[in-house]
Structures are given as structure tokens and as C-alpha cells.
C-alpha positions as CSV (number, residue, x, y, z in Angstrom):
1,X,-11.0,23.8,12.6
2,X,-8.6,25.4,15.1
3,X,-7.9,22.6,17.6
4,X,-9.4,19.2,18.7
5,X,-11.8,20.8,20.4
6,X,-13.6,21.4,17.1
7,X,-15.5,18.0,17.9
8,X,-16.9,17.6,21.5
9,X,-20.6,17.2,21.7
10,X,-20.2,16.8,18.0
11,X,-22.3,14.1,16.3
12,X,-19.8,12.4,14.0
13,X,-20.9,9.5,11.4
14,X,-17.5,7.5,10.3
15,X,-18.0,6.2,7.1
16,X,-16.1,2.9,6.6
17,X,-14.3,1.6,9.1
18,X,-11.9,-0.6,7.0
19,X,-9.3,-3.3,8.0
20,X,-6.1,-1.8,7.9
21,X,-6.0,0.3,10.8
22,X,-7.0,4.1,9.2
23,X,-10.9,3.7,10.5
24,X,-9.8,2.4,13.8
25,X,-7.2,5.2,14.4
26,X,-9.5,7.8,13.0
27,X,-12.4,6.8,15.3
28,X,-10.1,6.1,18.5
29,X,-9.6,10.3,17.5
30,X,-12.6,11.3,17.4
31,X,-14.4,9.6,20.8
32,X,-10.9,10.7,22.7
33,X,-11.8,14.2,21.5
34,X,-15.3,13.9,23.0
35,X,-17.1,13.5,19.6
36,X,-20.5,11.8,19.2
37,X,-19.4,8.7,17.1
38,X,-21.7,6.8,14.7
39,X,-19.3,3.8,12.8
40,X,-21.2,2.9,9.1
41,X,-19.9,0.3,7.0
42,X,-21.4,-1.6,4.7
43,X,-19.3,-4.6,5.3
44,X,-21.0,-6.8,8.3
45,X,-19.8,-7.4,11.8
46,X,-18.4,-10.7,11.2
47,X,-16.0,-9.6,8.4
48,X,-14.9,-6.5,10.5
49,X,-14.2,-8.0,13.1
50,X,-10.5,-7.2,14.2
51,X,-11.7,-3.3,13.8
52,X,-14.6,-3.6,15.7
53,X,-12.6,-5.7,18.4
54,X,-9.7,-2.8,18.4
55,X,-12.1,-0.4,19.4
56,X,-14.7,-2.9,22.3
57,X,-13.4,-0.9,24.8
58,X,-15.2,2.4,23.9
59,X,-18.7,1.9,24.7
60,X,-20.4,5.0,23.3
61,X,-20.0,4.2,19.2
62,X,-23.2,3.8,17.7
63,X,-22.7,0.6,14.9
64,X,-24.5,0.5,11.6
65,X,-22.8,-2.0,10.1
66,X,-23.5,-3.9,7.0
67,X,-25.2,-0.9,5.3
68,X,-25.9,3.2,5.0
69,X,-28.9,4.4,6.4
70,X,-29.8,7.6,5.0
71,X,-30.8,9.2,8.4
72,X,-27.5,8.4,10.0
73,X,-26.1,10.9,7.0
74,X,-29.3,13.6,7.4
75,X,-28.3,13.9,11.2
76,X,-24.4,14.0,11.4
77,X,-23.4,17.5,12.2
78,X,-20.1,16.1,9.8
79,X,-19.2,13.3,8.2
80,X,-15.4,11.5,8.0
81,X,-15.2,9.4,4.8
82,X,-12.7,6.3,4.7
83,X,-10.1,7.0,1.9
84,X,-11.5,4.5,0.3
85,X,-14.8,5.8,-0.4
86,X,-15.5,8.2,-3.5
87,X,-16.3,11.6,-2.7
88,X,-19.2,11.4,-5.4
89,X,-20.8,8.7,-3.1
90,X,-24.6,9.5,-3.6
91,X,-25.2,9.7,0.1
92,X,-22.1,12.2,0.7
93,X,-23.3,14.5,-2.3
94,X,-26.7,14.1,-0.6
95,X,-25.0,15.5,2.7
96,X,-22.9,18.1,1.1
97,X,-26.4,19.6,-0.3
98,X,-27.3,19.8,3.5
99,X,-23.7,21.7,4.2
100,X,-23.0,18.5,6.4
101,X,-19.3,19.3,6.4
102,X,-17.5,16.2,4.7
103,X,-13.7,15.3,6.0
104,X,-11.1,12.7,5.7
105,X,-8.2,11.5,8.1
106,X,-5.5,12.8,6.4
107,X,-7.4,16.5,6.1
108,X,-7.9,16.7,9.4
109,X,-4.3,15.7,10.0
110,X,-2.8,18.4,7.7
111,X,-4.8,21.4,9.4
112,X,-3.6,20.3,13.0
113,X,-0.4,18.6,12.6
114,X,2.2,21.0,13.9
115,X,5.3,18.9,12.9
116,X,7.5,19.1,9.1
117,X,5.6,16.4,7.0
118,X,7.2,14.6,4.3
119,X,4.8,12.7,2.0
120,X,5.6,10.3,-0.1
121,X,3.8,8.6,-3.1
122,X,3.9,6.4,-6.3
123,X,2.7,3.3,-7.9
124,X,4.7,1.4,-6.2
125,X,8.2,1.3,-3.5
126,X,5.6,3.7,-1.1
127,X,6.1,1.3,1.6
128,X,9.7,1.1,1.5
129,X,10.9,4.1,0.5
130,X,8.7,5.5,3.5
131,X,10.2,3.2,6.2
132,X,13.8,4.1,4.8
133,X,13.3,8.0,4.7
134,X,11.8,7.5,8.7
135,X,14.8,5.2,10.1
136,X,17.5,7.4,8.0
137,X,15.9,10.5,10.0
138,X,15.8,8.9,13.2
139,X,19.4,8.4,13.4
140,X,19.5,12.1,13.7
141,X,16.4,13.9,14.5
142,X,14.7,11.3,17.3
143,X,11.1,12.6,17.8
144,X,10.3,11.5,13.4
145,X,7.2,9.4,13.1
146,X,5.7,7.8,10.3
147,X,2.1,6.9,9.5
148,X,-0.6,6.6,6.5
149,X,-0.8,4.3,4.0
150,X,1.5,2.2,5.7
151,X,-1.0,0.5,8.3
152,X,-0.6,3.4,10.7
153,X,-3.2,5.7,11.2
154,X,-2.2,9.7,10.9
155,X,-5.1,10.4,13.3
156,X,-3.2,8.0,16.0
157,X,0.0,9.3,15.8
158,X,-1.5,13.0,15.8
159,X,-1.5,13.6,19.6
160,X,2.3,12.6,20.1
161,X,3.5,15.2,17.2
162,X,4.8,18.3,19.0
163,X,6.1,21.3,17.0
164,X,9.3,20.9,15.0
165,X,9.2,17.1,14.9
166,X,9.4,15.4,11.0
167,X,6.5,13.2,10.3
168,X,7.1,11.0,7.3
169,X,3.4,9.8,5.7
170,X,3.0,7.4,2.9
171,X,0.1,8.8,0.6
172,X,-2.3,6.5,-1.3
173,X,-4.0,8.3,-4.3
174,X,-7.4,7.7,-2.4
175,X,-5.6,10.2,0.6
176,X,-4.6,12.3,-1.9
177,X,-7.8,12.5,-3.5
178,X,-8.9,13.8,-0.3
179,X,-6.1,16.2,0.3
180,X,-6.9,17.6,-3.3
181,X,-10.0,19.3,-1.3
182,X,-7.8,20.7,1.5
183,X,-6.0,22.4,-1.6
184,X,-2.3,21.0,1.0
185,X,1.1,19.6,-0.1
186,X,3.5,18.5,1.9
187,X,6.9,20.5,2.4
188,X,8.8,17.8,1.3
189,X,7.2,15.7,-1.4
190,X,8.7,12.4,-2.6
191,X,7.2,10.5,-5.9
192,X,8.8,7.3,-6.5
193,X,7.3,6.4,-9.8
194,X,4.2,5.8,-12.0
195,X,2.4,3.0,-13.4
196,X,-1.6,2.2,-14.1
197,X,-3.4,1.1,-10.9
198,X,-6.6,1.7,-9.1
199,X,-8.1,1.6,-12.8
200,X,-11.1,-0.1,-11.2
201,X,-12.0,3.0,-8.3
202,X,-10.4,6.2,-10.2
203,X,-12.4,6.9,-13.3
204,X,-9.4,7.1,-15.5
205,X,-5.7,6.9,-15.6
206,X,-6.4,11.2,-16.0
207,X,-8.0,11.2,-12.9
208,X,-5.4,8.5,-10.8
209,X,-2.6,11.4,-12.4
210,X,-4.1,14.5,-11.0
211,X,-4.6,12.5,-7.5
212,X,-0.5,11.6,-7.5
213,X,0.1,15.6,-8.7
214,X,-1.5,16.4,-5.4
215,X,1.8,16.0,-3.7
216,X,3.4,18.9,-5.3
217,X,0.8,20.6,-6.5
218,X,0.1,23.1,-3.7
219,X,3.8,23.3,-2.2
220,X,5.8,26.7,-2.6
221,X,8.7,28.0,-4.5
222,X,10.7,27.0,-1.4
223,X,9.6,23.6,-0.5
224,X,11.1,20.4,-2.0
225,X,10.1,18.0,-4.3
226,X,12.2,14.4,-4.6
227,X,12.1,11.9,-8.2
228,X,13.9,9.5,-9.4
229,X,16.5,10.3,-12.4
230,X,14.6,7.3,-14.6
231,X,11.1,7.4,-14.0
232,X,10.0,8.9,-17.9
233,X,6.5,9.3,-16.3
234,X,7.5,11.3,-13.1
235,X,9.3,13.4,-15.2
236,X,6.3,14.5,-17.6
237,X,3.9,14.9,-14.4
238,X,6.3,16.9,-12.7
239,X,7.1,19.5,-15.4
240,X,5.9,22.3,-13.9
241,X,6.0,21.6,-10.4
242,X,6.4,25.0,-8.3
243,X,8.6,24.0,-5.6
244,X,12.5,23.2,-5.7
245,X,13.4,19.4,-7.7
246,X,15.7,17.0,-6.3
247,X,17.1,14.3,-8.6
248,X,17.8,11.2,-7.0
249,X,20.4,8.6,-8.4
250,X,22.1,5.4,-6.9
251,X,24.9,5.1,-5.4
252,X,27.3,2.3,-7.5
253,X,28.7,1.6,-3.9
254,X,25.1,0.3,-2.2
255,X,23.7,-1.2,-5.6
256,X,25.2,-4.5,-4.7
257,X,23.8,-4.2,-0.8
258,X,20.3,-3.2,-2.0
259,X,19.9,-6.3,-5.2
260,X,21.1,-8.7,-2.6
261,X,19.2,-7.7,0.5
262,X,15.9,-6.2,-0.9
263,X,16.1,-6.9,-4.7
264,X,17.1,-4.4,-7.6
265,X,14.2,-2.9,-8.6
266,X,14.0,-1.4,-5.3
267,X,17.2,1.0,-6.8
268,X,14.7,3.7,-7.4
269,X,13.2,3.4,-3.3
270,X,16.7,3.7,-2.0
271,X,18.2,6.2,-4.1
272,X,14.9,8.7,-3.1
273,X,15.5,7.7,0.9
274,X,18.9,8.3,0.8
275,X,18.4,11.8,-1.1
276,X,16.1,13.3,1.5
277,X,17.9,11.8,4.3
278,X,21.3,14.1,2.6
279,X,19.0,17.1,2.3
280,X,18.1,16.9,6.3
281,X,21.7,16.5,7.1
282,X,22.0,12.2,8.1
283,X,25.5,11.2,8.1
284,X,26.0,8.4,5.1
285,X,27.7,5.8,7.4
286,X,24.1,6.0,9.5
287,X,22.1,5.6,6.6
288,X,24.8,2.5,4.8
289,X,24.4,1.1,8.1
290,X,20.3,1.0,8.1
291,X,20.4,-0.3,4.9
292,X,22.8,-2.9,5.6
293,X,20.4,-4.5,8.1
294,X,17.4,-4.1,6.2
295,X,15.5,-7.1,5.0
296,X,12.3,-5.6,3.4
297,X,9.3,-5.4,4.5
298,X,6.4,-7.6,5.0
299,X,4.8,-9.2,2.1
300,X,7.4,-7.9,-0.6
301,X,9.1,-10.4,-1.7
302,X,10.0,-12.1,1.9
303,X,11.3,-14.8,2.2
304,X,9.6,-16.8,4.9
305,X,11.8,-19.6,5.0
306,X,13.1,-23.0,3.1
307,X,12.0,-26.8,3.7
308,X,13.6,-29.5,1.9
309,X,15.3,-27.2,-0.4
310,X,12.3,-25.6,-1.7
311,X,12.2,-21.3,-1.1
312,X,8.7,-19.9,-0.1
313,X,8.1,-16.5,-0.9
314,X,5.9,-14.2,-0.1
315,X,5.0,-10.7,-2.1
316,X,1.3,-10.3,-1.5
317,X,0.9,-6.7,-2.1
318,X,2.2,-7.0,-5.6
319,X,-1.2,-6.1,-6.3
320,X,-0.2,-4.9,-10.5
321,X,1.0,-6.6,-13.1
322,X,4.0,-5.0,-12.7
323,X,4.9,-5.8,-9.3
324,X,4.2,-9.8,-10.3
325,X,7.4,-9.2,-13.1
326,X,9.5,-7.9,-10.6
327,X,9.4,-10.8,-8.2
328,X,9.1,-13.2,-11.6
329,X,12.5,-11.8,-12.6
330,X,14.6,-11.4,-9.8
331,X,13.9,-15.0,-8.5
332,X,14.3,-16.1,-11.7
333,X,18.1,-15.3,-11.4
334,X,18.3,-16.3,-7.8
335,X,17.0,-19.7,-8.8
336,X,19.7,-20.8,-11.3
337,X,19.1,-24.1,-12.1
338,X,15.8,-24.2,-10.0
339,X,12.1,-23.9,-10.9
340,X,9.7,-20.8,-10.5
341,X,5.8,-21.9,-9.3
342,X,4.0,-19.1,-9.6
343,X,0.9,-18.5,-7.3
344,X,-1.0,-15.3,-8.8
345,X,-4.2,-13.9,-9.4
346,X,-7.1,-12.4,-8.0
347,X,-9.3,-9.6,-8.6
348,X,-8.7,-6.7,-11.3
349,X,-8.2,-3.3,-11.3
350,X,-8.9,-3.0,-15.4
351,X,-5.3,-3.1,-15.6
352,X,-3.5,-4.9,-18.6
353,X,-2.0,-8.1,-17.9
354,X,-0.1,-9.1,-21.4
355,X,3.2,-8.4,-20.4
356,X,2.8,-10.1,-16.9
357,X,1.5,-13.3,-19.0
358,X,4.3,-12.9,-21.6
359,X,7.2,-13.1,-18.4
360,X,5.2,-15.8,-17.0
361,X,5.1,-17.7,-20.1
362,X,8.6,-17.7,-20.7
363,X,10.1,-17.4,-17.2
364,X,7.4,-19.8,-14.9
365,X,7.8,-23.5,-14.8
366,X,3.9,-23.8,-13.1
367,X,1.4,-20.9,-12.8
368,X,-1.7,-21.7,-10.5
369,X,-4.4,-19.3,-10.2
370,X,-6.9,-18.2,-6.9
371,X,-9.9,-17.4,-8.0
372,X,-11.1,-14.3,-10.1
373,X,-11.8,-11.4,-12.6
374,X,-7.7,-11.0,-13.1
375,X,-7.0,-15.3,-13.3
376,X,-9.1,-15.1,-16.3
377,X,-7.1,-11.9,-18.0
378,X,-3.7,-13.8,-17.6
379,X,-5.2,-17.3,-18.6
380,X,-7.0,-15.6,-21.6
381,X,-3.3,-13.1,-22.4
382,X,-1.5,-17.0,-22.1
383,X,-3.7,-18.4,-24.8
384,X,-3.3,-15.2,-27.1
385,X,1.1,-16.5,-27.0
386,X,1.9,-18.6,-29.8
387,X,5.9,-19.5,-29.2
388,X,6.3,-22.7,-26.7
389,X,3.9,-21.6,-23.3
390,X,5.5,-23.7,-20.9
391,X,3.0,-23.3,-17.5
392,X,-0.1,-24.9,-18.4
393,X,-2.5,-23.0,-15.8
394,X,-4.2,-24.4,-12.4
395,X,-6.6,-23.2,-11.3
396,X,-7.0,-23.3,-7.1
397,X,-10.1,-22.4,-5.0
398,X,-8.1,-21.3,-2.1
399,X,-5.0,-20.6,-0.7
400,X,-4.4,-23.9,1.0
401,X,-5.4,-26.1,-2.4
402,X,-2.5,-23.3,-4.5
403,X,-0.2,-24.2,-1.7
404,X,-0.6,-27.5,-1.6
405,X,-0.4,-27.9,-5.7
406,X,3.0,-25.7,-5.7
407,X,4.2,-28.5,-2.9
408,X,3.2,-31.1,-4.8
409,X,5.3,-29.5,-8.1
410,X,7.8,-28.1,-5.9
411,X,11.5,-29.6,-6.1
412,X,15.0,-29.0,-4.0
413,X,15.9,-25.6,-5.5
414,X,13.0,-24.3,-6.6
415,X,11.0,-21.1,-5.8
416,X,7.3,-21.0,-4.9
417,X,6.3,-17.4,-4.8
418,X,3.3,-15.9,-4.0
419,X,3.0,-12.7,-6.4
420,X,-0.4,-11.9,-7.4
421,X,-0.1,-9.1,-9.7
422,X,-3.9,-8.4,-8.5
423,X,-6.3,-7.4,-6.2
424,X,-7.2,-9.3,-2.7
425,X,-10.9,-8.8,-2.2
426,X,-13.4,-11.2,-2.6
427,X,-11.0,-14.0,-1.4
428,X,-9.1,-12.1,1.3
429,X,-9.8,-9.7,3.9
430,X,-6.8,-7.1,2.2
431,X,-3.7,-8.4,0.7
432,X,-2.2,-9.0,4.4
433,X,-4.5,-11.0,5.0
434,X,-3.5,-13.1,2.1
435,X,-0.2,-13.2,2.9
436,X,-1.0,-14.5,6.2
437,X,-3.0,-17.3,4.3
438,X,-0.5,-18.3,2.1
439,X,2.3,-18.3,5.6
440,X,-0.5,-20.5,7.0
441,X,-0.9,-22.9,4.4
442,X,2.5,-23.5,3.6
443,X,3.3,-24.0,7.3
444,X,0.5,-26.9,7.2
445,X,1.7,-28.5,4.2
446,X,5.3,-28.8,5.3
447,X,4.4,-30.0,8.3
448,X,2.1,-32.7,6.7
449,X,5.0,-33.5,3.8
450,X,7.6,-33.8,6.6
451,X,5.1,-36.6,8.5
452,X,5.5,-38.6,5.4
């Protein structure tokens, strides 16, 4: 694949379009670059709807949506795959026996991308630590972009990367999975830590391992790798990297800056950004002076506001366990006298959830549940505690009923934070879309409280 070229005339089936931008950026690609485009999915119409809206104005896709038809994979001259689909899907193992070449966005964005990349993974702290390591590098080197598993499509930022610009990607271990195949690293890797997740798609926590090593795996004896000094488990998967290790540690002079603005356990996230923002030569006042204004971002533990006393919070993409303790424990301390209501829950990933139901016990006043295969876990994990379980739990069958339960508990001083410790679907379009529920719903509620 020499240029973008590569796809005119080209009949090219999408599979999976997804909600969170990566199927709409990939597709908006491929029709700009005079491909063919077919857009499967087997989720319908109606639940794809702000994907299939984004991309109304390009009247030659072909939709099969709401399932895979077997001669819409015989006839692609190549296939793109959605991260999020295995690459032992029956109908692509099908297509690979035909040599119908099989790609992925962020395969297609290694071979053509002519900028620095610096890719950054983990369990958790992606997000942030990606955000952080793009606005350090701004201050000094203007034409950085960021993209991937942060909501921004690496096949839409592709055209505007010109040679020599830094691109700064956030890597899922379902991109990574992919970029296994292209045998690619990034020349500057960053791994913020490691912890059991995506049980439920990778076969085993063997298999989610070799997906993270991907980041290092293929760099050279003279490209960079960045971990955290405290991470035991980045340490041990990192052993033999080939490529140069940076340490990262925390500055005792931010620590109070980052546990007030962003919360402590985001130490690790800092401490990385701030390393590779001294190996590319930012100035430290620049980078204090980003982190002095940053907030966090969306749906980690933000705080969307106060009424009557009583703090909303919401961290919808703590999707594990231990993302739940995290928020669990720092607003814990911020509450002092005040009460934690906990709204959690959702679907699993086969993760474990005794330690999340152990903190809950001992650090929630009221737990209320949304629906599914994770509630049960913690409610069964709760029963399994024998000393003094204090949140007896409720379950809620939506968002609005959890919201309007935790306003009902709720006093002046208290916390009521969203913090799921699971999954999204079933319920939800994608986590986002639960925070934007949960927003929603306590929006109504307060309104309707402050009527009375």
C-alpha cells in the first residue's frame, strides 16, 4: 500500500461501523479516497443512528445494517474490520481463504502516516495521559495531533499529518491486536499500567498481555519506551523490551496540584506525560502551567456540579472494578463527614469484583445497581462479607429511577457518583452515552426537587 491511491475504484466492505467515531472516520477515508464503500454492521439503523447521520451526506455507501451477508464479504476486493471485531470472525477467516486482504484503521494509519507517532496504552489513565503528552507538546512543537482510542479517528486526522509533525495516539488492545499483524511499534511507546480487562472479548488475560506488548514489541534499539516506576506488572511485561526504557516518577512539587485537580491515582498518568514531554525538550513552567488548568476529562470522575449541597459525579468509563475503588476512595476523603451513594454496575467483562464489593461495603453509605451480568457479581461478592455490610443494595432499571433513588438518599454534603466498575452495553449506547444519561437525569430530578 504505497499511497491513498491504493483504494479508488476499490470495492471496500467496512465491517462495523460503531459509535465512537473510529467507523465514521474510517469510512469518511475511504469514499474521500475514491473507494467503493459497503458499511455492515450487525447493529440496526435505529441504534446507529448518530454514525449513519455523520456520514448522510455521502450518497454512494451501500448499508447492510443489522447483519453480515456472506456475499457482501465474497465480493469485497478488501475488507476493514472495526477494532472491535475479532480477527477469527468466521466470515473474515472465510475471506482471508479467498486472499480478500483484511485491514484495520490503525494499519492503514501506520503504513501512510508520515509524522513521529507516540502511542500510548494501559488498563487504564490512556485517556489522560494521552491528552497531557499532546498539550505538553503543543506548547513547543505546534503541528502535534492526537487521535485513536480517544473518540478521534486516526484515519481523519491522516490527511492533515505532514512529515515531521508528532502524532500522539491512544491504543486500545483491540488496535493493538490489529497492529500485532502489521508487525509496527510506535517510536515512542508509553504504557501506563496493567490490570484484567476485556476478559469477556480477549480469550485470556495471556492473550490481552501479548496485545499491550504490541507497543514495544517491534520498536528498535533506538526508539523509546516510557513506564511508570511502580507499576509491578509493567515492569515484568517489559523485561526484555528492545528499545531504550524511560522511568517515570512524580514530581513531590505537582503531587499536591494533580490529587486536588484530577485526583491521586492519576500520579502514574502525569508523571508518564511529563517524562516524554522532558525527552522532546518542553520547558517545565509550560507543562506546570497545563496541568495547573487541567480539570480531567470527560466522564472521569467530573464533577458536574452541586444542588443543595449534594456533589454529582460523574466517572462513566470506570468500566473495572478497579476504576470503581479509585473514585470510591478518593471521594471518600473529599466527603468528610458526608455520605457516598454509589451508582454502579452493568455488564461484565469476567472480571473479579470482590475487592470492588469489599471497598463498597465498608466505604458506601447506599449502592444502587443498573441492570446486569456485573450487578449480580457485586450483590452476590456483598453477601459472601460477614463483618457489618452497611449498603443494603437497590436495584434500578434505568438511569433516571438510580438517579432519582440517590436524590431521594442524598443529603447536604454528600457525594452521588456514578462509577460503574462495568461495562455499558445492553443499557447504553457506550459508556458516554451513559454518562450523558446519568447528566440528564440528574438535571431532571433537581429541577423537579427544587419545584417542591
Amino acid at each position: 500500500m504505497g499511497d491513498n491511491a491504493f483504494f479508488s475504484g476499490k470495492k471496500v466492505l467496512v465491517m462495523g461501523l460503531g459509535l465512537h467515531g473510529g467507523g465514521v472516520g474510517a469510512v469518511e477515508f475511504l469514499v474521500k479516497n475514491g473507494a467503493r464503500v459497503t458499511v455492515t454492521d450487525l447493529r440496526t439503523r435505529r441504534v446507529l443512528a448518530p454514525s449513519v447521520k455523520a456520514l448522510a451526506k455521502y450518497r454512494s455507501i451501500r448499508w447492510v445494517l443489522g447483519r453480515h451477508r456472506e456475499e457482501d464479504f465474497r465480493t469485497a476486493d478488501m475488507i476493514l474490520k472495526n477494532p472491535g471485531v475479532r480477527r477469527d470472525h468466521p466470515l473474515l477467516r472465510s475471506a482471508e481463504r479467498n486472499d480478500t486482504p483484511i485491514m484495520s484503521d490503525v494499519g492503514i494509519f501506520f503504513r501512510l502516516c508520515q509524522g513521529r507517532i507516540i502511542g500510548i496504552t494501559g488498563t487504564r489513565s490512556k485517556s489522560t495521559t494521552t491528552w497531557l503528552v499532546w498539550k505538553f507538546l503543543k506548547t513547543k512543537y505546534p503541528r502535534t495531533h492526537y487521535g485513536g482510542n480517544i473518540r478521534r479517528s486516526v484515519l481523519s486526522i491522516l490527511p492533515d499529518i505532514k512529515k515531521d509533525d508528532l502524532v500522539v495516539l491512544e491504543l486500545s488492545s483491540f488496535q493493538l491486536q490489529d497492529l500485532l499483524y502489521e508487525r509496527k511499534s510506535p517510536s515512542v511507546a508509553v504504557l501506563t499500567n496493567i490490570m484484567e480487562d476485556h476478559l469477556n472479548w480477549h480469550r485470556n488475560m495471556r492473550e490481552y498481555l501479548d496485545a499491550k506488548r504490541t507497543i514495544f514489541r517491534f520498536q528498535r534499539s533506538d526508539e523509546d519506551l516510557f513506564i511508570h516506576n511502580q507499576d509491578v506488572a509493567v515492569r515484568r511485561l517489559t523485561a526484555h523490551a528492545p528499545s531504550r526504557m524511560h522511568i517515570a516518577s512524580m514530581p513531590e512539587a505537582l503531587q499536591k496540584t494533580v490529587d486536588e485537580h484530577i485526583g491521586g491515582h492519576f500520579r502514574p498518568a502525569v508523571a508518564l506525560a511529563l517524562a516524554v514531554g522532558r525527552h522532546f525538550g518542553v520547558r517545565e513552567n509550560a507543562m506546570k502551567k497545563v496541568l495547573q488548568q487541567f480539570r480531567g476529562l470527560e466522564g472521569r470522575q467530573e464533577d458536574i456540579g452541586t444542588h443543595q449541597g449534594v456533589h454529582f459525579i460523574n466517572d462513566t468509563t470506570a468500566t473495572i472494578p478497579d476504576a470503581a475503588i479509585a473514585a470510591i476512595t478518593r471521594f471518600r476523603k473529599k466527603a468528610g463527614r458526608g455520605k457516598i451513594i454509589l451508582i454502579a454496575g452493568g455488564q461484565d467483562k469476567k472480571l473479579d469484583f470482590r475487592k470492588m464489593a469489599g471497598i463498597a461495603a465498608r466505604f458506601v453509605y447506599a449502592l444502587i445497581l443498573l441492570p446486569g451480568t456485573a450487578s449480580k457479581k457485586i450483590k452476590d461478592e456483598m453477601t459472601k462479607i460477614k463483618n457489618g455490610v452497611r449498603p443494603h443494595p437497590y436495584d434500578a432499571a434505568s438511569m433516571h429511577t438510580a438517579v432519582r433513588e440517590a436524590g431521594r438518599i442524598a443529603e447536604r454534603g454528600d457525594y452521588v457518583v456514578l462509577s460503574p466498575g462495568a461495562a455499558s452495553f445492553g443499557l447504553f449506547l457506550n459508556e458516554f452515552d451513559r454518562g450523558a444519561r446519568f447528566i440528564e437525569a440528574v438535571e431532571k430530578t433537581n429541577k423537579k426537587n427544587a419545584k417542591h
